[in-house]
C-alpha positions in Angstrom: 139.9 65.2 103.1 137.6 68.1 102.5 135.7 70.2 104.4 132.3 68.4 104.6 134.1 65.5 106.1 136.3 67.5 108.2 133.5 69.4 110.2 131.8 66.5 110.4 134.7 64.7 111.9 135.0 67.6 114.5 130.9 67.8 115.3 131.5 63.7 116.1 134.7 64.6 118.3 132.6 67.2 119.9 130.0 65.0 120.5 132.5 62.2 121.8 133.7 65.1 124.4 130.4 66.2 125.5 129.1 62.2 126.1 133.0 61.6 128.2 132.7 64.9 130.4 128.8 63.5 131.1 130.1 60.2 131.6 132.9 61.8 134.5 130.6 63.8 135.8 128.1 61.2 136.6 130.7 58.9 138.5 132.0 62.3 140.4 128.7 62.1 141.5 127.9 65.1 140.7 124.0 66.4 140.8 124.1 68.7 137.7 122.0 68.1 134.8 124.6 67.5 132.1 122.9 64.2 130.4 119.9 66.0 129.3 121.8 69.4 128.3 119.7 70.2 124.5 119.6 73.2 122.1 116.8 74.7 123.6 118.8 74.9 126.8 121.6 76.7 125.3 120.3 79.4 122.7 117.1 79.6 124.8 113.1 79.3 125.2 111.8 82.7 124.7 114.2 83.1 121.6 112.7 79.8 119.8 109.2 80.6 119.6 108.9 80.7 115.9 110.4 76.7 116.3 107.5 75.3 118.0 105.3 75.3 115.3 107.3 73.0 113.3 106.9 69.2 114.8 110.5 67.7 113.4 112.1 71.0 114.4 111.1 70.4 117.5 112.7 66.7 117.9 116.1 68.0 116.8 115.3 71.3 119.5 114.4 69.1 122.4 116.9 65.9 121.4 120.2 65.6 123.8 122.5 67.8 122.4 125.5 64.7 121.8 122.9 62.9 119.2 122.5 66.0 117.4 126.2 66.6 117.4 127.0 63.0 116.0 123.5 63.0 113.6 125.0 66.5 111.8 128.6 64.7 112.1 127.5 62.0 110.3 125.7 63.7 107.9 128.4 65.9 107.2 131.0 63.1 106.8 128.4 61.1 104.4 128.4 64.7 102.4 132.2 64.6 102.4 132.2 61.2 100.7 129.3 61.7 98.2 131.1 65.3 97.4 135.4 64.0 97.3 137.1 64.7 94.5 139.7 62.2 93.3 
């Protein structure tokens, strides 16, 4: 296993993590706004200016953060297979 395929496998645990903890969350009953947590909510608005010019930068900004986390896992694995030495 190499590294592509290994960080890939960890983004897609991540991302299994994140969707579980919204999942609990939601049948705590709990009012917080976890399902709709993206990238722009975490590094920031004001700091991703630049960004919003760009139309598919924005998509992957604004997309829930779990389906970027399993996208760039899945990439990465796909990169890990293309790239494995025998």
């Amino acid at each position: 296993m190499n590294k592509f395929t290994l960080s890939g496998l960890l983004l897609a645990l991540v991302g299994m993590v994140l969707v579980g903890f919204q999942a609990l969350s939601k049948v705590m009953g709990r009012t917080d706004d976890w399902a709709s947590i993206n990238l722009t909510d975490l590094i920031g608005q004001h700091r991703l200016g630049w960004a919003y010019g760009y139309d598919i930068l924005v998509k992957v900004l604004e997309a829930p953060l779990f389906l970027v986390l399993f996208g760039l896992g899945g990439i990465l694995v796909v990169l890990g297979m293309i790239f494995w030495r025998k």
